[in-house]
C-alpha positions as CSV (number, residue, x, y, z in Angstrom):
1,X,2.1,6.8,13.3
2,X,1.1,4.3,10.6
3,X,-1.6,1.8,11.4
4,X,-2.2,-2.5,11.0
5,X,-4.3,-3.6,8.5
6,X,-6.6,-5.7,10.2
7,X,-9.1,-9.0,8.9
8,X,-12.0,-7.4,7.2
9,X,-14.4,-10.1,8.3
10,X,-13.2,-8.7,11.7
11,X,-14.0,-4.8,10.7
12,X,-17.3,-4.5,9.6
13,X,-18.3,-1.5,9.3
14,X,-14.4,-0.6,10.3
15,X,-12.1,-1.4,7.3
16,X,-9.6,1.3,7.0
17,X,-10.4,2.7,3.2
18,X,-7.9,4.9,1.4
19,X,-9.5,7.3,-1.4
20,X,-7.5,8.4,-4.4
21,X,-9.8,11.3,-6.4
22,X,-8.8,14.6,-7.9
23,X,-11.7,16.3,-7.7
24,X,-11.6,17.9,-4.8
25,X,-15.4,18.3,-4.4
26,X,-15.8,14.8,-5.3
27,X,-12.8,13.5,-2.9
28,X,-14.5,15.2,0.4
29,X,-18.2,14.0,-0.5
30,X,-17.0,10.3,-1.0
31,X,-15.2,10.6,2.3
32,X,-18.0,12.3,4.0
33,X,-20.8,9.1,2.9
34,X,-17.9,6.6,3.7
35,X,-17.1,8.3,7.3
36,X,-20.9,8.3,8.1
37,X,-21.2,4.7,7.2
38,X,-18.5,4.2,10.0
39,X,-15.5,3.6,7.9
40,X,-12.4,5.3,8.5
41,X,-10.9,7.1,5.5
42,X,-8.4,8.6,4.1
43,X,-8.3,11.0,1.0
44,X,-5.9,11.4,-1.5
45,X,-5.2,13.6,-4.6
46,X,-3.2,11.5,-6.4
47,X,-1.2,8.2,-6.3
48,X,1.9,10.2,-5.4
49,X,0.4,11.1,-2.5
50,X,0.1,7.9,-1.1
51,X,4.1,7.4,-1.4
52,X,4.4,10.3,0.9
53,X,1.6,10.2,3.6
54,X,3.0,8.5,6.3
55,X,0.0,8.0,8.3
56,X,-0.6,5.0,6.3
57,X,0.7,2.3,6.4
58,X,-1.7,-0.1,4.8
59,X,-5.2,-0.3,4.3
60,X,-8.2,-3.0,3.6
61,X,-9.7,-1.3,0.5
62,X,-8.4,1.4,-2.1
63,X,-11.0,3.3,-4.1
64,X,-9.3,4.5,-7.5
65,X,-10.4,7.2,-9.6
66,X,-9.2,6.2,-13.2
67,X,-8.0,9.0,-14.6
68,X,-5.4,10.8,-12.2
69,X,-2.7,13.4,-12.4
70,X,0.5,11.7,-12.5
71,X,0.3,8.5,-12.2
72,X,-3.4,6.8,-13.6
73,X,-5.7,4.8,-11.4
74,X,-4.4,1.2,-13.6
75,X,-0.8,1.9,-12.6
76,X,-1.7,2.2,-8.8
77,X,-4.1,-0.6,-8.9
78,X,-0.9,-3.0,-10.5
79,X,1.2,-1.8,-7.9
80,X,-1.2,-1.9,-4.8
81,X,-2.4,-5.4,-6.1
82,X,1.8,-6.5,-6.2
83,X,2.3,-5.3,-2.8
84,X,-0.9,-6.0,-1.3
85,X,-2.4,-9.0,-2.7
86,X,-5.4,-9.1,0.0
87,X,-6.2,-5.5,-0.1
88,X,-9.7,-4.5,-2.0
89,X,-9.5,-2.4,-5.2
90,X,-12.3,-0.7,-6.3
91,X,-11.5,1.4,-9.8
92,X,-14.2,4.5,-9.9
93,X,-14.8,6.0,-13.3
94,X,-16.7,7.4,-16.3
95,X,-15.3,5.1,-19.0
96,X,-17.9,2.5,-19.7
97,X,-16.1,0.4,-22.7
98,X,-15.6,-3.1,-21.6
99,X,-12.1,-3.6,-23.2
100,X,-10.8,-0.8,-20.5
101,X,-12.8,-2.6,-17.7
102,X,-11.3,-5.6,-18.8
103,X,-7.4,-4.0,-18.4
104,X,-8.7,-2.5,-15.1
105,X,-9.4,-6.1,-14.0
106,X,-6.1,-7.7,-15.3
107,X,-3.8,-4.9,-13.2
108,X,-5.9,-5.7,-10.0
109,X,-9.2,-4.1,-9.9
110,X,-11.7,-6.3,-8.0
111,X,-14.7,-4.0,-8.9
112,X,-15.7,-1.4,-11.0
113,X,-18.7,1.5,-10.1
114,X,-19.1,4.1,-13.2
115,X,-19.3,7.5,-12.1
116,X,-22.1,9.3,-10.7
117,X,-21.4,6.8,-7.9
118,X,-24.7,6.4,-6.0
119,X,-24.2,7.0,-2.4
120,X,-25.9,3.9,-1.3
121,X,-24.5,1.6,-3.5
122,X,-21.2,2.7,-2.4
123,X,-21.3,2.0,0.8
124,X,-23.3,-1.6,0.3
125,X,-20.3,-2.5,-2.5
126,X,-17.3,-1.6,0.0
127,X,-19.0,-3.8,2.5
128,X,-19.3,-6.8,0.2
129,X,-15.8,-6.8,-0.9
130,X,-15.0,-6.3,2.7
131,X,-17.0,-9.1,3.5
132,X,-15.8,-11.4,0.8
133,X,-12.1,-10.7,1.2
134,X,-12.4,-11.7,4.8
135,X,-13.4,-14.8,4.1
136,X,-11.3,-16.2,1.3
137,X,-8.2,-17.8,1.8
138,X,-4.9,-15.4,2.2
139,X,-2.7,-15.3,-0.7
140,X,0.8,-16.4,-0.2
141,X,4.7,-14.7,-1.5
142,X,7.6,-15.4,-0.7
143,X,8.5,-12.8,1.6
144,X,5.4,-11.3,3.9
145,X,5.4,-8.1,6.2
146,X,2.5,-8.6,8.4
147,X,2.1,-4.7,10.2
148,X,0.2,-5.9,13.1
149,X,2.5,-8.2,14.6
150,X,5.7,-6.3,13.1
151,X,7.3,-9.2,11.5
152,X,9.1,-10.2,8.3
153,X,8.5,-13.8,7.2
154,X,10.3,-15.2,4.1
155,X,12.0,-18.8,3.6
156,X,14.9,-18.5,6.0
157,X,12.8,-17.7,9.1
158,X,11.3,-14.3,10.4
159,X,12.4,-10.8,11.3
160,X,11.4,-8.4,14.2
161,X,10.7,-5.4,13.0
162,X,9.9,-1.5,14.5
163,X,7.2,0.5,13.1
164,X,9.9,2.8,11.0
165,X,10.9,-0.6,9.2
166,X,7.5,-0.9,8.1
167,X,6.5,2.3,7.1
168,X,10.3,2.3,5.1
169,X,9.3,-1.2,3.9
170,X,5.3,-0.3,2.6
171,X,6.9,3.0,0.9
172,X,9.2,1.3,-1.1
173,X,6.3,-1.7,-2.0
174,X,4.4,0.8,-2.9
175,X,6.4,3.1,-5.0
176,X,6.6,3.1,-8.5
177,X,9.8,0.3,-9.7
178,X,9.9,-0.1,-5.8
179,X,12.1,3.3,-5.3
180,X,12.1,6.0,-2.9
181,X,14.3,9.1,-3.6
182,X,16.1,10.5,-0.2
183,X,14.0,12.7,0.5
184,X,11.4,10.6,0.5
185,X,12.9,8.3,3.2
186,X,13.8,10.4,5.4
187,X,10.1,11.8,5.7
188,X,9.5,8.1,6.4
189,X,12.0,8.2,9.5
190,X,11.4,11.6,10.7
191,X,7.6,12.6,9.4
192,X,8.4,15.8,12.0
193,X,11.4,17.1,9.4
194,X,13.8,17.7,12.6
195,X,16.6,16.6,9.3
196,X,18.1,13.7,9.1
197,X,21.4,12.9,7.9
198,X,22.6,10.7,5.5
199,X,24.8,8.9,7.3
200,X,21.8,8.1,10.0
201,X,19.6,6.8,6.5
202,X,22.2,4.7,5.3
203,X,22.4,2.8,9.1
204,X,18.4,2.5,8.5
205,X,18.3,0.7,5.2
206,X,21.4,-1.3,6.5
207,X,19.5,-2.5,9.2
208,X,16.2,-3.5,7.0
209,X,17.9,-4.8,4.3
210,X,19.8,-7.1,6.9
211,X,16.5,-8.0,8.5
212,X,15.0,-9.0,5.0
213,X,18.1,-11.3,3.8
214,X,17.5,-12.9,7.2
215,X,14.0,-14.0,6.1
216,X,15.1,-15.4,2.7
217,X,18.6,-17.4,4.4
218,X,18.8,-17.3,7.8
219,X,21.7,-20.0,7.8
220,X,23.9,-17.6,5.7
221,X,22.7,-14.7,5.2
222,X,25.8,-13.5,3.3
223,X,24.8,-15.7,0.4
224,X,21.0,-14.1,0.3
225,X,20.9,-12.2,-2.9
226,X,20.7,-7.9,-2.8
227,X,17.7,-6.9,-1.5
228,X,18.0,-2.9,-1.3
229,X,20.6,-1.5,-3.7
230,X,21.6,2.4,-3.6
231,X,20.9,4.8,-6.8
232,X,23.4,7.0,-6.5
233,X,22.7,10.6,-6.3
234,X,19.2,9.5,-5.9
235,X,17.9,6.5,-3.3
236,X,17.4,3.4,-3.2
237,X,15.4,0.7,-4.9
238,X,13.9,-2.6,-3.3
239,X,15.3,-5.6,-5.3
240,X,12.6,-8.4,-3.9
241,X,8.9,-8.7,-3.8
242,X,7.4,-7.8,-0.5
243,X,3.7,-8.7,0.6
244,X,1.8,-6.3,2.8
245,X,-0.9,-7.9,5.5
């Protein structure tokens, strides 16, 4: 079951932290100083990784390691920061030039710590971003999932959703050009792979993609513009801009 992304001026010592390192070594130290400091966290190998773990479904901070299998740390961070303009984004890495600090910043990053992290400084870093995020005002776009009350609110009104829509929903916000192959889905729906069929995935993404044309014209939803299109012999792409709180 995925979990709600909570205030962090309300989690001190509490906001749910998602790790993205290679180095395995590395990975389960980091976690280790961050679960003593009382944070819980999660830890990741690589951004593709974080499409398919379906115990998240959102979290306060993301620590980045720069350079990652797949896809890098400055992709992730551009399409964390789209999908979750609140969320705090910490890049880790070794490269000290400025002009590559600089790109870090423009695709999202809202700090930088060169590696060998210290411990310490770490922890007191995560804390302030914590802290400062909490306090500043909440950015706004047009259409906002907010996972702890399970709702959809867009300019046409609001949407009830069930935890499945919003585990669906934060996997496609999250995925690279907003797509999910089948696969992928149904791992969403049924994390327990008990199979489910294609006809049962195509009522799923019906359902959502009615619930998200609600939200942008509730008084005819017919003339609300494609939200969730199929690629066929593929999956299905997510056609708006969806932000996670």
């Amino acid at each position: 079951m995925g979990f709600a992304a909570l205030p962090c001026s309300k989690l001190t010592g509490m906001s749910r932290i998602v790790l993205i390192e290679d180095n395995e070594a590395l990975r389960a130290a980091t976690v280790s100083v961050l679960e003593d400091a009382g944070f819980p966290v999660w830890g990741l190998s690589c951004a593709e990784d974080l499409n398919e773990f379906s115990d998240i479904t959102t979290a306060d901070i993301y620590l980045l390691d720069l350079n990652l299998p797949g896809e890098d740390g400055l992709s992730l961070a551009k399409r964390l920061r789209k999908a979750q303009p609140q969320a705090g984004i910490i890049m880790i890495t070794a490269r000290t030039d400025i002009a590559q600090r600089i790109d870090g910043y423009k695709n999202g990053a809202d700090m930088y710590l060169p590696k060998p992290v210290d411990p310490q400084e770490l922890v007191a870093v995560v804390k302030a971003l914590c802290a400062r995020l909490g306090g500043g005002p909440a950015r706004q776009a047009i259409i906002e999932m907010d996972t702890q009350s399970l709702t959809l609110q867009g300019p046409g009104g609001i949407s009830k959703l069930t935890q499945r829509d919003c585990l669906i929903i934060t996997g496609f916000a999250r995925a690279v050009e907003q797509t999910l192959e089948r696969w992928q889905l149904m791992g969403l729906i049924d994390p327990q792979d008990n199979g489910v069929s294609n006809a049962s995935l195509e009522v799923q993404i019906g359902r959502i993609r009615k619930k998200i044309e609600h939200c942008l014209t509730a008084a005819k939803p017919e003339s609300a513009p494609r939200t969730i299109t199929a690629i066929r012999g593929h999956g299905y792409r997510l056609l708006v801009d969806i932000a996670i709180k």
